[in-house]
FINU-940485 format. One record per atom (N, C-alpha, C, O, CB): residue number from 1; atom name; x, y, z. Coordinates in steps of 0.05 Angstrom, whole numbers, always signed. Atoms other than C-alpha are relative to their C-alpha. Glycine has a CB too. Example, Ala and Ser with C-alpha at 12.3 -4.5 7.8 and 13.67 -1.06 7.14 Angstrom:
<rs>
+------+------+--------+--------+--------+
! resi ! name !      X !      Y !      Z !
+------+------+--------+--------+--------+
!    1 !    N !    +18 !    -24 !     +0 !
!    1 !   CA !   +246 !    -90 !   +156 !
!    1 !    C !    +18 !    +24 !     +0 !
!    1 !    O !    +39 !    +24 !    +13 !
!    1 !   CB !    -20 !     +1 !    +25 !
!    2 !    N !    -16 !    -24 !     -1 !
!    2 !   CA !   +273 !    -21 !   +143 !
!    2 !    C !    -15 !    +22 !    +14 !
!    2 !    O !     -5 !    +44 !    +18 !
!    2 !   CB !     +9 !     +9 !    -29 !
+------+------+--------+--------+--------+
</rs>
This chain:
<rs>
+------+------+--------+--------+--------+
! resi ! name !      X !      Y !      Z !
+------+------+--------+--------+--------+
!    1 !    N !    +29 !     +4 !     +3 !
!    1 !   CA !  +3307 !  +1471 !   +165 !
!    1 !    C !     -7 !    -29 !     +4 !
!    1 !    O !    -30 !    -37 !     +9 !
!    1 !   CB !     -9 !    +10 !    -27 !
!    2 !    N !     +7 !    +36 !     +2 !
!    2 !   CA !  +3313 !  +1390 !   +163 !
!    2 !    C !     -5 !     -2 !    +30 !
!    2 !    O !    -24 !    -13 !    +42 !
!    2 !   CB !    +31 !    -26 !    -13 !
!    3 !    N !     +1 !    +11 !    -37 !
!    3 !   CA !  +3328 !  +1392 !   +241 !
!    3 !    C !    -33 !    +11 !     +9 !
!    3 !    O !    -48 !     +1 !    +26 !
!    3 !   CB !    +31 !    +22 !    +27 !
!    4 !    N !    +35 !     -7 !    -16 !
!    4 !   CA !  +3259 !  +1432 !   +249 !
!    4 !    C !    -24 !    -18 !     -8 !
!    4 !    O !    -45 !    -29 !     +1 !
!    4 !   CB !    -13 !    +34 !    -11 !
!    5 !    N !    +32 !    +28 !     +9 !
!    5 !   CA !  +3215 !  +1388 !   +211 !
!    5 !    C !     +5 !    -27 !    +11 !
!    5 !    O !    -10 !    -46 !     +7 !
!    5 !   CB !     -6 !    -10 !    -42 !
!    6 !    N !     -2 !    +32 !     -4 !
!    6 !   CA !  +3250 !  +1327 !   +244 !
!    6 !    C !    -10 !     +2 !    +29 !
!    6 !    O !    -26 !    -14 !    +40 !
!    6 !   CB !    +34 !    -16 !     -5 !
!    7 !    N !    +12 !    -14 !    -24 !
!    7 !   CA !  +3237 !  +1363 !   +308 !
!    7 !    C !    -26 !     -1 !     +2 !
!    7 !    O !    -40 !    -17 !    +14 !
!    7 !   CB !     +5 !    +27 !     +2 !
!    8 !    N !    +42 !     +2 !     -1 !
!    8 !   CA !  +3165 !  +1372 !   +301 !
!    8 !    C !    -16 !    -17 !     -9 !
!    8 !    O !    -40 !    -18 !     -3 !
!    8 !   CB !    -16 !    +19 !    -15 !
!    9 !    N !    +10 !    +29 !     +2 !
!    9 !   CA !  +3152 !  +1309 !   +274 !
!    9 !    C !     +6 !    -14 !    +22 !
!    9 !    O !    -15 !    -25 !    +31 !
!    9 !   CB !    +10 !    -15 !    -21 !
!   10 !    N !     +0 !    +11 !    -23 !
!   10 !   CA !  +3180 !  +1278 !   +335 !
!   10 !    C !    -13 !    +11 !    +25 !
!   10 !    O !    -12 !     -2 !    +46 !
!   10 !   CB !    +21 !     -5 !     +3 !
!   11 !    N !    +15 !    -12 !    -13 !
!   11 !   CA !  +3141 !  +1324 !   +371 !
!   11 !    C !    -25 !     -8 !     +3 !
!   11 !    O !    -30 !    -16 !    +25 !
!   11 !   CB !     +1 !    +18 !     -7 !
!   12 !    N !    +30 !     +9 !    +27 !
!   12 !   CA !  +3076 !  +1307 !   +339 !
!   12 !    C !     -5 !    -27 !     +6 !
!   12 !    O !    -27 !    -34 !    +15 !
!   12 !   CB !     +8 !     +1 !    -40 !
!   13 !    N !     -5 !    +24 !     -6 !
!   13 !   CA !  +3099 !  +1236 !   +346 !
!   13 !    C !    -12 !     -4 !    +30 !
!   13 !    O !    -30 !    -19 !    +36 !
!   13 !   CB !    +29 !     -6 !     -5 !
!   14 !    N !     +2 !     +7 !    -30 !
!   14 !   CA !  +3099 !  +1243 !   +424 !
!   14 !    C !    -19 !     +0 !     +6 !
!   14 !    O !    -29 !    -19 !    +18 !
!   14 !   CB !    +11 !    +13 !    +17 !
!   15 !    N !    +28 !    -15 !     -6 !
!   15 !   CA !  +3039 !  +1280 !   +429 !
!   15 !    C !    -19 !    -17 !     -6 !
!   15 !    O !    -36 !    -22 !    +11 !
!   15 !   CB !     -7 !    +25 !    -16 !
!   16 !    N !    +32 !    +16 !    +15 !
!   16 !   CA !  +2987 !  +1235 !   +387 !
!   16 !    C !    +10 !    -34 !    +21 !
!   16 !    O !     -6 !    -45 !    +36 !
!   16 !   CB !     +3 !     -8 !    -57 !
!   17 !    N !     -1 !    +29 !    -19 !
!   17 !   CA !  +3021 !  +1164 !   +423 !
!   17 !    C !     -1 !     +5 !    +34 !
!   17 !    O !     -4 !    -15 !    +48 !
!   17 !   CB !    +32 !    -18 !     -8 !
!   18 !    N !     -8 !     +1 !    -24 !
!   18 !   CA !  +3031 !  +1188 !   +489 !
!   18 !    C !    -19 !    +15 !    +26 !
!   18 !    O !    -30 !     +4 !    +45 !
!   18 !   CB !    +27 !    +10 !     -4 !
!   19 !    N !    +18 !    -23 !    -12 !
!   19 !   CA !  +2997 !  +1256 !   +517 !
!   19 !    C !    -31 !     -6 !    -10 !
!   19 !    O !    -52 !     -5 !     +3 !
!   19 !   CB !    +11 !    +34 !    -12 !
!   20 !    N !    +32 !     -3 !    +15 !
!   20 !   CA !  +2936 !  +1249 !   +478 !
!   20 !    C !    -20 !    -20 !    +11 !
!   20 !    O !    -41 !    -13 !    +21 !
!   20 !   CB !     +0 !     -6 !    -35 !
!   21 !    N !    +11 !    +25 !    -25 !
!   21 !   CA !  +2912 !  +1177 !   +511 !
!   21 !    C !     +0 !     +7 !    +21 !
!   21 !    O !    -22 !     +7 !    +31 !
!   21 !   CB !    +14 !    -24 !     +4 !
!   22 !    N !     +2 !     -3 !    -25 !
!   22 !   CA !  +2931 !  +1195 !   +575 !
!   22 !    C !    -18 !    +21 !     +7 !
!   22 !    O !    -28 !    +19 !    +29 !
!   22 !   CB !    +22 !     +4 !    +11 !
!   23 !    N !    +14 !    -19 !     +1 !
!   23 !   CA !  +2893 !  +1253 !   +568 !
!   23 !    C !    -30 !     +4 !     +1 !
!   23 !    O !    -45 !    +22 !    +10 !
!   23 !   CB !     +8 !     +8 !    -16 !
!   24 !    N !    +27 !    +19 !     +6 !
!   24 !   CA !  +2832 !  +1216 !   +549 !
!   24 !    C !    -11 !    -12 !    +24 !
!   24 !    O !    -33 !    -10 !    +34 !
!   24 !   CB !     +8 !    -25 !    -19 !
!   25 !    N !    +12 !    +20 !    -18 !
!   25 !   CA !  +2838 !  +1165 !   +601 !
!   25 !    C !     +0 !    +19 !    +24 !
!   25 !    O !     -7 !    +10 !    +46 !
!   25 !   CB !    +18 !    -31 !     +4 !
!   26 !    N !     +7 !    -19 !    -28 !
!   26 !   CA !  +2837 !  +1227 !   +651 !
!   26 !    C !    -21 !    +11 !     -1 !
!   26 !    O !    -31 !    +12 !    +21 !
!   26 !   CB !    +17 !    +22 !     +7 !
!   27 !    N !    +29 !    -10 !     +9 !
!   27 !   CA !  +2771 !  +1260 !   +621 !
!   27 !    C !     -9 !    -21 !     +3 !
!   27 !    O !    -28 !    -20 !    +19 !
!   27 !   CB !     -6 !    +12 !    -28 !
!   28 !    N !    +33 !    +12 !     -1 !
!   28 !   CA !  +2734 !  +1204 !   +618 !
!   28 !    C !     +1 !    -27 !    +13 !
!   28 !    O !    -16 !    -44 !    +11 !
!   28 !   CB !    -17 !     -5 !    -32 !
!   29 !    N !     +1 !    +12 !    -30 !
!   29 !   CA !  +2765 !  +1162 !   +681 !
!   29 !    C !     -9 !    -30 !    -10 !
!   29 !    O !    -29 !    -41 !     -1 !
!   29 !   CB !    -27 !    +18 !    +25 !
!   30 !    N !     +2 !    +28 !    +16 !
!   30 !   CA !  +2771 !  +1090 !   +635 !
!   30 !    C !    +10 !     -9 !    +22 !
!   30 !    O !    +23 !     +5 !    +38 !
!   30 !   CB !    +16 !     -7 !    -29 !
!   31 !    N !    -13 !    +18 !    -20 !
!   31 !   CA !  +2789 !  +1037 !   +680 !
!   31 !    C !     +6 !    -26 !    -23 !
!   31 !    O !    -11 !    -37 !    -38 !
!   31 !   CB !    -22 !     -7 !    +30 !
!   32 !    N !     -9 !    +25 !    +19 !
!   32 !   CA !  +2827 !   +982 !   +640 !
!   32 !    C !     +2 !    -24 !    +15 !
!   32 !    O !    +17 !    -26 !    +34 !
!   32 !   CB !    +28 !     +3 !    -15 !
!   33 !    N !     -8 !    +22 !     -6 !
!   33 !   CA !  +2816 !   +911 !   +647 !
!   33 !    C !    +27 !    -14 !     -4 !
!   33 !    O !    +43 !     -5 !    -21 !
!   33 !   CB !    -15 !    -10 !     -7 !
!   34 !    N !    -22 !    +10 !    +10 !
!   34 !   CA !  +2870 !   +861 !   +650 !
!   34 !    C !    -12 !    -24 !    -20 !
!   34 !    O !    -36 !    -25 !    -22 !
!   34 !   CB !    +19 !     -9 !    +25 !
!   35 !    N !    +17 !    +16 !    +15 !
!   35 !   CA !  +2857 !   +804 !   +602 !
!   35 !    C !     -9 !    -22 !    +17 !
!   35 !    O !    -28 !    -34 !     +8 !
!   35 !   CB !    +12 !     -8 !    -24 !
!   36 !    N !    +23 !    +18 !    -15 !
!   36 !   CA !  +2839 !   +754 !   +665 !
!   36 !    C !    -24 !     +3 !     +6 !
!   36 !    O !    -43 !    -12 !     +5 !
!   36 !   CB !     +5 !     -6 !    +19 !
!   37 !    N !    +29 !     -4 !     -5 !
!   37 !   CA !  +2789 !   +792 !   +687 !
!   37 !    C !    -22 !     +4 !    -19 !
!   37 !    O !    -46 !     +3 !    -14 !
!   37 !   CB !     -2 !    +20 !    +14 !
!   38 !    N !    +22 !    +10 !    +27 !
!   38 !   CA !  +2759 !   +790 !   +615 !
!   38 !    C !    -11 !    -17 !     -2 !
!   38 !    O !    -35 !    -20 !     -4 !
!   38 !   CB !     +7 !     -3 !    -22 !
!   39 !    N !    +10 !    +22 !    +15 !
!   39 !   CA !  +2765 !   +725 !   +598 !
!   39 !    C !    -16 !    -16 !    +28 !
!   39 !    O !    -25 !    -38 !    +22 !
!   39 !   CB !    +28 !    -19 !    -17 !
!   40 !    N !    +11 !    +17 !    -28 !
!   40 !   CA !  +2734 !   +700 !   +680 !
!   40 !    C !    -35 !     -5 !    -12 !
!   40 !    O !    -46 !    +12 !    -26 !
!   40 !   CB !     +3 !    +25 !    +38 !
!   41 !    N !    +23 !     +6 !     +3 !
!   41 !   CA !  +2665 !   +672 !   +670 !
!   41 !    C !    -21 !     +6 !     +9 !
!   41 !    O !    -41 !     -4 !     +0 !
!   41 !   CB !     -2 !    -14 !     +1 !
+------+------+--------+--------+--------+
</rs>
């Protein structure tokens, strides 16, 4: 039972840092600056 809950916490883990942003930045087509083109005047 330990291996399943360690399992699905690292599951869970993946999901919320990884899939879930990318997922985001595909719905709603973010374009990320770099920080030069921030800080340019």
């Amino acid at each position: 039972m330990a291996v399943v809950i360690s399992f699905g916490l690292g599951v869970a883990t993946i999901l919320t840092l990884i899939i879930v942003p990318v997922l985001y930045t595909m719905a709603y087509r973010i374009k990320y600056q770099s920080q030069s083109e921030i800080s340019k005047p």
